[in-house]
Z-matrix of the N, CA and C atoms (Angstrom, degrees):
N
C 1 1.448
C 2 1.524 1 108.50
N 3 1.657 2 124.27 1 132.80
C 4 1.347 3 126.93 2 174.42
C 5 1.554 4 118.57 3 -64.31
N 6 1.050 5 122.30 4 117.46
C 7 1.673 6 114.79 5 157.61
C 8 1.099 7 129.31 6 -78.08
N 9 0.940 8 114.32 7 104.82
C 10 1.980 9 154.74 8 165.41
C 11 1.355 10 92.24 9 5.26
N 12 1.771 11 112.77 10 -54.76
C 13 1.307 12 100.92 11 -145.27
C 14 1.820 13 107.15 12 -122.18
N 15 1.622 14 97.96 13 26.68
C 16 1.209 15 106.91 14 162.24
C 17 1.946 16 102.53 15 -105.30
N 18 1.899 17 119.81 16 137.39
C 19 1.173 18 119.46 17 -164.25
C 20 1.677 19 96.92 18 -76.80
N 21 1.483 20 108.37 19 -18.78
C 22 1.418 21 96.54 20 -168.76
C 23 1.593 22 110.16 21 -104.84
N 24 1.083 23 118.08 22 24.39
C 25 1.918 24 112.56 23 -175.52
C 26 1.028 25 86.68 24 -70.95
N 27 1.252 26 158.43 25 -59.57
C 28 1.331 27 143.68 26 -144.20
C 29 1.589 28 108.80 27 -68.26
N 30 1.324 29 114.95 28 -11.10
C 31 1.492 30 117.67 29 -167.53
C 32 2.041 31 113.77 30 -109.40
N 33 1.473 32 88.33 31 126.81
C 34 1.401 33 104.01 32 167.16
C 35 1.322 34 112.71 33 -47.32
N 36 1.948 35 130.54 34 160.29
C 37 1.003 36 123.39 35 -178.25
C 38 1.639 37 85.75 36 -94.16
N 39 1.557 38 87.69 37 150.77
C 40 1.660 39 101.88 38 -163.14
C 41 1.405 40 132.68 39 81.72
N 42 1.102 41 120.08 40 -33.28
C 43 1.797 42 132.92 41 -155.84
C 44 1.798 43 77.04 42 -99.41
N 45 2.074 44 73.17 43 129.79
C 46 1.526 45 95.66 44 177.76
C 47 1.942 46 108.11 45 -76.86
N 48 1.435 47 76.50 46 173.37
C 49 2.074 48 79.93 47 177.02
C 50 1.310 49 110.85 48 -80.52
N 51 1.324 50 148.14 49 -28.38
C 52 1.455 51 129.61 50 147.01
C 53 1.560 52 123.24 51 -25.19
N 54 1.374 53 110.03 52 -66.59
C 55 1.832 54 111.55 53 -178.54
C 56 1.485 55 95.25 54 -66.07
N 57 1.631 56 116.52 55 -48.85
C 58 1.887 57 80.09 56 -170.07
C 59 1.109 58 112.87 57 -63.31
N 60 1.450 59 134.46 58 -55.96
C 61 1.854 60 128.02 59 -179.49
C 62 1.860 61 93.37 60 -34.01
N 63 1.188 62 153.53 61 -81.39
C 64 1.230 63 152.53 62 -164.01
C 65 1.552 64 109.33 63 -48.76
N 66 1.201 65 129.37 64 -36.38
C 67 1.188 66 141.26 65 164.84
C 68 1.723 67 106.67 66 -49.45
N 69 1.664 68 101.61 67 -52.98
C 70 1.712 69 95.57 68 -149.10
C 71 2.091 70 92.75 69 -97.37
N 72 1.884 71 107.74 70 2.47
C 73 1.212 72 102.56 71 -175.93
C 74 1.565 73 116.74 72 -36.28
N 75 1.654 74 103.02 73 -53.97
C 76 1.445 75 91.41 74 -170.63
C 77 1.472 76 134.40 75 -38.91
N 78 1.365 77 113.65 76 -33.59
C 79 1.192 78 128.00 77 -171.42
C 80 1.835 79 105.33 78 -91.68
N 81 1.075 80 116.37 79 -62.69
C 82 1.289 81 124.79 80 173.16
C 83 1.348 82 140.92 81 -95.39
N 84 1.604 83 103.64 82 45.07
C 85 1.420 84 108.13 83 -159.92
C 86 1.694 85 95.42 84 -135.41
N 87 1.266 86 125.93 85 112.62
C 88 1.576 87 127.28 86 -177.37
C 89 1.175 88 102.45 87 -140.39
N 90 1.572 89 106.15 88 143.41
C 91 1.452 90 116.40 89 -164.28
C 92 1.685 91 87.82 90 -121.05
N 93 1.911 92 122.31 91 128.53
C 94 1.250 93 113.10 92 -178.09
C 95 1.653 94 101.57 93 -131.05
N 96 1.863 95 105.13 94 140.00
C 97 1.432 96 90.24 95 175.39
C 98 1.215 97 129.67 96 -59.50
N 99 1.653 98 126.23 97 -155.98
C 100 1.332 99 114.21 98 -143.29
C 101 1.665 100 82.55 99 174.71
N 102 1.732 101 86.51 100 123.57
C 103 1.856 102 77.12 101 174.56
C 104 1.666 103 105.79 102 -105.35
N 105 1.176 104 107.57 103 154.57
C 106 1.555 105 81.73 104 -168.91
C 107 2.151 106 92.01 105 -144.24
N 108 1.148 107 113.60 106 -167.74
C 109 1.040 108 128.13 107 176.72
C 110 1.402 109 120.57 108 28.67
N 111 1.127 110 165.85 109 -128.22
C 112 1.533 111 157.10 110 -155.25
C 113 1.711 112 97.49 111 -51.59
N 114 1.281 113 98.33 112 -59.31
C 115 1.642 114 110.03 113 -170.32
C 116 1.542 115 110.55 114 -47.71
N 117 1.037 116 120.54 115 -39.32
C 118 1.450 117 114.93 116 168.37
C 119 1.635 118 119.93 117 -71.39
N 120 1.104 119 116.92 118 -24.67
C 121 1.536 120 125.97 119 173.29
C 122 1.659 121 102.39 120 -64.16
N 123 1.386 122 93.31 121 -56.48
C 124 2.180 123 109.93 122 -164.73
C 125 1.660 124 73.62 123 -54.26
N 126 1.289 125 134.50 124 -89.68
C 127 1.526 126 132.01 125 -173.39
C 128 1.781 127 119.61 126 0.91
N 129 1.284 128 91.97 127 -73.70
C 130 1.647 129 93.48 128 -148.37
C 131 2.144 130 93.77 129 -89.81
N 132 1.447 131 109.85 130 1.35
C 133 1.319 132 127.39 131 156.13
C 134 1.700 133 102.56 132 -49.32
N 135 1.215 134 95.26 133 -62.60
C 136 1.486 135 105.67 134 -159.95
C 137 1.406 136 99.35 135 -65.95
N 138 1.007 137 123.89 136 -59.07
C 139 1.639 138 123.66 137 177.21
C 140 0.969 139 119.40 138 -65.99
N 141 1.286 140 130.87 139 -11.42
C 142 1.713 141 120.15 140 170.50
C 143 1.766 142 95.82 141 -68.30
N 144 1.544 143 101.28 142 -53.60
C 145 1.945 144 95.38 143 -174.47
C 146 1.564 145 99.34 144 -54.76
N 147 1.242 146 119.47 145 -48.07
C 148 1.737 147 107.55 146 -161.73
C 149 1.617 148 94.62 147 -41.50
N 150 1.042 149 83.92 148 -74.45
C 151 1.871 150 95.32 149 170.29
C 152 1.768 151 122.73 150 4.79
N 153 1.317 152 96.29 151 -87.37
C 154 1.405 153 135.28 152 -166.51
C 155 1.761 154 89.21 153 -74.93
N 156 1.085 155 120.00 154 -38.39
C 157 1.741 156 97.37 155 178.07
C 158 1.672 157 113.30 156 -101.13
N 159 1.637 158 111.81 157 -6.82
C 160 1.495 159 106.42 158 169.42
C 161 1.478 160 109.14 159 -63.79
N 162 1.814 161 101.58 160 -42.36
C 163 1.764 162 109.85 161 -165.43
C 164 1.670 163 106.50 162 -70.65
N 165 1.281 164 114.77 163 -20.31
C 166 1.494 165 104.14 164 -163.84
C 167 2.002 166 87.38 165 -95.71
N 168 0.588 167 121.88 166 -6.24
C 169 1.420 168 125.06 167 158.38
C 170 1.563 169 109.62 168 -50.47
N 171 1.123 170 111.15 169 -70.05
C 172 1.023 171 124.89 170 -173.88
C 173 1.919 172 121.38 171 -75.39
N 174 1.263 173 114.49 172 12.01
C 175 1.390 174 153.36 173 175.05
C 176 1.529 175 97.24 174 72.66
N 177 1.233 176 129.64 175 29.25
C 178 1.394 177 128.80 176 155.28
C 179 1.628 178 130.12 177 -89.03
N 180 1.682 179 105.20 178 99.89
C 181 1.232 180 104.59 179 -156.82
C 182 1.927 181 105.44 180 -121.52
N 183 1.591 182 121.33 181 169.35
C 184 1.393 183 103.14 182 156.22
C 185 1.495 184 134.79 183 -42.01
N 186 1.476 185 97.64 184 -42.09
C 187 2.148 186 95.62 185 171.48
C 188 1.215 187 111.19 186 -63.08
N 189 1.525 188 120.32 187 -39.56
C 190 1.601 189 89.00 188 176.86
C 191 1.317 190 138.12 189 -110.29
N 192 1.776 191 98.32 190 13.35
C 193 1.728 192 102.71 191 173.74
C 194 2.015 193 84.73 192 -143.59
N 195 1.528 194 100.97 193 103.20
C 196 1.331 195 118.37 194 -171.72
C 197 1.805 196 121.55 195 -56.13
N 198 1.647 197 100.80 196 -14.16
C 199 1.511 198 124.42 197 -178.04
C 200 1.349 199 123.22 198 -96.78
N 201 1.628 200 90.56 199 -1.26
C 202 1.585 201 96.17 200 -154.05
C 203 1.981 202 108.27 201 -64.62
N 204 1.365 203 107.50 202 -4.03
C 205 1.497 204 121.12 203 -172.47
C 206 1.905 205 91.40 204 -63.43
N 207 0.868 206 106.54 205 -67.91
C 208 1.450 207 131.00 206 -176.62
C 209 0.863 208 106.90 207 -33.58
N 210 1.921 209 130.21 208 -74.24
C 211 0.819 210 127.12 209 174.48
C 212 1.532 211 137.84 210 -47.87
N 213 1.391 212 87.96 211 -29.29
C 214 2.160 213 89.90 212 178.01
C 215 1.730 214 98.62 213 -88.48
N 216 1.368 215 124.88 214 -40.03
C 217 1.529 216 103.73 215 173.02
C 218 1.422 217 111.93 216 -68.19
N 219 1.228 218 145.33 217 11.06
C 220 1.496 219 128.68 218 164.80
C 221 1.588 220 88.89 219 -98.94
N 222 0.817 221 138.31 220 -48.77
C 223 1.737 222 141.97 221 -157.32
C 224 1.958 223 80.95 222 -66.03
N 225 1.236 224 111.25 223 -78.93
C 226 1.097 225 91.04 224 -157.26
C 227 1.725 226 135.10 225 -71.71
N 228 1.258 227 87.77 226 15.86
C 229 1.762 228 121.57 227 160.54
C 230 1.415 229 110.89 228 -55.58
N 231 1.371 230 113.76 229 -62.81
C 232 1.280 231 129.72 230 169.22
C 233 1.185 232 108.86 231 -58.74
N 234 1.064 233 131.83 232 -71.31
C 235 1.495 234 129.74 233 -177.38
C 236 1.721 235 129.58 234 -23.34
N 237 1.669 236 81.04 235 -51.13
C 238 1.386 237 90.76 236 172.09
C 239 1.265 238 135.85 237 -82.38
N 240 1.634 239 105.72 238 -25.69
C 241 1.473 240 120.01 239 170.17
C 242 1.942 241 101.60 240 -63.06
N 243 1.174 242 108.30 241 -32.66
C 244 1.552 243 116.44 242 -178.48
C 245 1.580 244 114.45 243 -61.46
N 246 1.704 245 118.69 244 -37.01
C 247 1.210 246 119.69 245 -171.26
C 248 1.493 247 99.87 246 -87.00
N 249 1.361 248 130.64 247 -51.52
C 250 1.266 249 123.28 248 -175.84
C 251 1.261 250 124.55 249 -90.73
N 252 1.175 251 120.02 250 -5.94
C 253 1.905 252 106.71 251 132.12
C 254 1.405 253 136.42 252 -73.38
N 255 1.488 254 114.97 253 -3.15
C 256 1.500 255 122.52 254 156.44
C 257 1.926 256 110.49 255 -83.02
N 258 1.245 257 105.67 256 -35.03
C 259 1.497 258 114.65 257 -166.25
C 260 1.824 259 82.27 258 -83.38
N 261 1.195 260 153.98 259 -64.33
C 262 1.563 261 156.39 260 140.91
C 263 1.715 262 106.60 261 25.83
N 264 1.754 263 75.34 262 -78.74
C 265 2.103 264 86.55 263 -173.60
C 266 1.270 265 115.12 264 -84.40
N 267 1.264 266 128.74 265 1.52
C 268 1.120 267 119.41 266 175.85
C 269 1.677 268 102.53 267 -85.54
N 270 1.247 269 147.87 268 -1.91
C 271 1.324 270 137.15 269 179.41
C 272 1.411 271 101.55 270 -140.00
N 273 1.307 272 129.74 271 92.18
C 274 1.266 273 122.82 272 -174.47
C 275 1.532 274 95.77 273 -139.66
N 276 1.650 275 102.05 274 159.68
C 277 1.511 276 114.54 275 -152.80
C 278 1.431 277 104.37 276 -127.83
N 279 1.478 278 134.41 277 142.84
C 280 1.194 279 125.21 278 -160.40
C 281 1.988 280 102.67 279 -109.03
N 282 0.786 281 123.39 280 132.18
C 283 1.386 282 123.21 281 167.22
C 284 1.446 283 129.51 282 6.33
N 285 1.149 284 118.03 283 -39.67
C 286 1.614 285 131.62 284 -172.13
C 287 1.386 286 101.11 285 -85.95
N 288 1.592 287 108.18 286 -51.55
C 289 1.565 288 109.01 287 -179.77
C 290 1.442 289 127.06 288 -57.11
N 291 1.259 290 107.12 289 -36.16
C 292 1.655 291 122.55 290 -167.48
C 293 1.750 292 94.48 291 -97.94
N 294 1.598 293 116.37 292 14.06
C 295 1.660 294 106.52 293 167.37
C 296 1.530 295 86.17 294 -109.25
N 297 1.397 296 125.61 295 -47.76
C 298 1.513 297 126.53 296 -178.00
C 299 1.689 298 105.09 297 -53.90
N 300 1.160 299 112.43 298 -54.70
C 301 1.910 300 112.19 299 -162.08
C 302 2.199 301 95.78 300 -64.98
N 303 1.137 302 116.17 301 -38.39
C 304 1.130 303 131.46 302 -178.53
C 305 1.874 304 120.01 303 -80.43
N 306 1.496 305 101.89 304 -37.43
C 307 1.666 306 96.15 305 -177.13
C 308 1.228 307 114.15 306 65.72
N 309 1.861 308 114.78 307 24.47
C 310 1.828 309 122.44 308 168.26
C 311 1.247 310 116.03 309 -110.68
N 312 1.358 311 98.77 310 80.18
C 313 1.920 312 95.77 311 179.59
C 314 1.408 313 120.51 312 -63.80
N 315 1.534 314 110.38 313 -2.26
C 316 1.654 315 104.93 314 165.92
C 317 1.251 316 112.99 315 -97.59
N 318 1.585 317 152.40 316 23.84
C 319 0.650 318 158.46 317 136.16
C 320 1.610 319 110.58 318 -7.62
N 321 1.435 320 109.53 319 -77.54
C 322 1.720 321 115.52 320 -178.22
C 323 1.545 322 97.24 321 -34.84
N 324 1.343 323 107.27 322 -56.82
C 325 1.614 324 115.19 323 -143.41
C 326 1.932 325 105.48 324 -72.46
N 327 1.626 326 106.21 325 -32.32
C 328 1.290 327 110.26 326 168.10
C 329 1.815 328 113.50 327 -58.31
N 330 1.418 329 112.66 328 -47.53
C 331 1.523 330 138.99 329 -170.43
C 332 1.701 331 81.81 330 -44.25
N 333 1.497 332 129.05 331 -85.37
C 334 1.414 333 148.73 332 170.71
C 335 0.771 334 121.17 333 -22.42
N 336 1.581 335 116.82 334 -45.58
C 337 1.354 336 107.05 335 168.84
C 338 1.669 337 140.19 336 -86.10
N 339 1.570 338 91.49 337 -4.47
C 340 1.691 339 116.29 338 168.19
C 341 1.490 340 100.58 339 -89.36
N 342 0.777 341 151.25 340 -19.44
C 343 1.669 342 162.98 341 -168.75
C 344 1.493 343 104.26 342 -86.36
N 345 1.462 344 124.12 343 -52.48
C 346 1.196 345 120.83 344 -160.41
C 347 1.692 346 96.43 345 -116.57
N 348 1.710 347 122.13 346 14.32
C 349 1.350 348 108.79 347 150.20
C 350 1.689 349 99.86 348 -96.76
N 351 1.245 350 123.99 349 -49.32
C 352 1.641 351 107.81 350 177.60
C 353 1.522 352 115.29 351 -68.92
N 354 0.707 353 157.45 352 35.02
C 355 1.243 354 157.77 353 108.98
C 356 1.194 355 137.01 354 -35.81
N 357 1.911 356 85.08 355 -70.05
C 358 1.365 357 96.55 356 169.10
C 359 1.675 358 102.57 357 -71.69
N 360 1.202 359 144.29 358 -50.37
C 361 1.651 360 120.29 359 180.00
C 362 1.248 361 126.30 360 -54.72
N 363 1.617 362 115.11 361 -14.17
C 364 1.855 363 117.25 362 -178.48
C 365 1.282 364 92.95 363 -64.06
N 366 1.910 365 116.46 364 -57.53
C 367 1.730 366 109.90 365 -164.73
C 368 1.408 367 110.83 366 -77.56
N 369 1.271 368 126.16 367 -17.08
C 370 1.563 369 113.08 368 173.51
C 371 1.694 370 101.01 369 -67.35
N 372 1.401 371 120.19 370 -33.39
C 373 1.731 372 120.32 371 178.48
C 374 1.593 373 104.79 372 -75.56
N 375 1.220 374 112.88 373 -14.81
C 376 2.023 375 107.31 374 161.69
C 377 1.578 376 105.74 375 -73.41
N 378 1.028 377 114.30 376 -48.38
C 379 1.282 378 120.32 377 -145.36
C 380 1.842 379 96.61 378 -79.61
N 381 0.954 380 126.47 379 -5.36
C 382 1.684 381 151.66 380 178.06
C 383 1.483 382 100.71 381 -84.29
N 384 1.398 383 94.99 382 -41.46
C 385 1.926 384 87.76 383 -174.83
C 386 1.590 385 115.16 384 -112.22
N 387 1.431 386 111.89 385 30.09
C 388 1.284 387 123.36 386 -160.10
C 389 1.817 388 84.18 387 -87.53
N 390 1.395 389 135.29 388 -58.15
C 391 1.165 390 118.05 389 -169.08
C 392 1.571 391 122.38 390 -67.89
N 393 1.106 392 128.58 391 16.29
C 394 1.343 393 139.45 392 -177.16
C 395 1.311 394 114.05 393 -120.05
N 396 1.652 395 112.17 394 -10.64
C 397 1.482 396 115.96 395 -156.40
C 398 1.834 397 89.29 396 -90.38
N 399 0.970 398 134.25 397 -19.23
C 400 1.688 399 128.25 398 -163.66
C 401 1.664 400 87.23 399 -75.84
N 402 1.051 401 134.25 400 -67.03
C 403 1.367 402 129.21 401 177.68
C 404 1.292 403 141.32 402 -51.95
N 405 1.934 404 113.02 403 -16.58
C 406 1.351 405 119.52 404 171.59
C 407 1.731 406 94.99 405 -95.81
N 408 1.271 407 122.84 406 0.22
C 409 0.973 408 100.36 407 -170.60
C 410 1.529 409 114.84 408 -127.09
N 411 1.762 410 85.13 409 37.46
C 412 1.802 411 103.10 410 -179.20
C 413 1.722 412 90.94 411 -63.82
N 414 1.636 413 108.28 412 -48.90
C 415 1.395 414 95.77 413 -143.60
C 416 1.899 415 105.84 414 -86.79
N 417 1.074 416 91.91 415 13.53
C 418 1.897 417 91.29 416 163.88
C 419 1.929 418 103.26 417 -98.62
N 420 1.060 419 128.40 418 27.88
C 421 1.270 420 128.80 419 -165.93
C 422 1.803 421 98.94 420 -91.78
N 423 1.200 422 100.99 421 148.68
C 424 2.051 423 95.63 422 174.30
C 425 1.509 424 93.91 423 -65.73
N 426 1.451 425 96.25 424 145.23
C 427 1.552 426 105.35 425 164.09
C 428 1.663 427 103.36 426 -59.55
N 429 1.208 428 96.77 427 165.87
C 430 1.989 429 99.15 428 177.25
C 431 1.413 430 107.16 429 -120.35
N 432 1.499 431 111.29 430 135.73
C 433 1.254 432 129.59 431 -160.54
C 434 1.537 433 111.79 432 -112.65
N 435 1.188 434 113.10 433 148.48
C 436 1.173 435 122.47 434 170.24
C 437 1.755 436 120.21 435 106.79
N 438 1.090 437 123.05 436 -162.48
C 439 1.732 438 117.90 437 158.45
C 440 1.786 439 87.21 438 76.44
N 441 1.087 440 135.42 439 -114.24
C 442 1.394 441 141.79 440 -138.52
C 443 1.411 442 103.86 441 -83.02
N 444 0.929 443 133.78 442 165.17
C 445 1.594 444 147.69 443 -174.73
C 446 1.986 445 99.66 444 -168.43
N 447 1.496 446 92.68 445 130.17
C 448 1.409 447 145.41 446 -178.00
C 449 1.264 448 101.31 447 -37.51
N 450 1.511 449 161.12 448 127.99
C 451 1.627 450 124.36 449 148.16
C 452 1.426 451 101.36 450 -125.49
């Protein structure tokens, strides 16, 4: 039986993390829509006004907080990223379906093969910051013990 809370139970000894993610797709592999382009604009449109007419309700307006533009388009940035990643996961499709609704039985094999080119580019982008890493990573160091005592 796999333990949950080891990252690699799912993985064969040897077998890279591309084939296992492709291995364990069936089970853990969901493809979810995504609203994207105008629809995200019409979105966070709407919530900048919710915004801007909840706050001036409350006598918080552009005349008297000159930023206040700013502040409701980042808020309602969030907002919106908040509704359509709930509206996202709520309809999501598992591997088999999206080869049946589609008729792309290479699907897996495309999935795998995007998997095991970013992969390999995340660790070539470690391996870029490997000579800088001894110095950011003074301050994760154990404190050092011993030598002086308190009086």
């Amino acid at each position: 039986m796999a333990d949950d809370d080891d990252p690699a139970a799912g993985m064969s000894a040897g077998e890279d993390v591309s084939t296992a993610l492709a291995r364990l797709m069936q089970r853990d592999l969901v493809f979810a829509m995504r609203f994207v382009g105008e629809r995200q604009h019409l979105m966070q449109a709407h919530f900048q006004q919710f915004i801007l007419q909840e706050l001036a309700m409350a006598s918080i307006t552009p005349e008297t907080h000159p930023m206040l533009h700013i502040f409701a388009e980042k808020h309602a940035l969030m907002l919106r990223d908040f509704v359509f990643s709930g509206v996202s996961l709520s309809r999501q499709f598992r591997v088999e379906e999206m080869e049946q609704l589609t008729g792309d039985t290479m699907i897996r094999v495309d999935v795998w093969d995007q998997l095991r080119s970013h992969v390999s580019m995340a660790e070539r982008q470690f391996r870029t910051q490997l000579p800088d890493l001894p110095t950011i990573l003074e301050a994760w160091k154990a404190p050092k013990t011993g030598g002086s005592t308190r009086r």
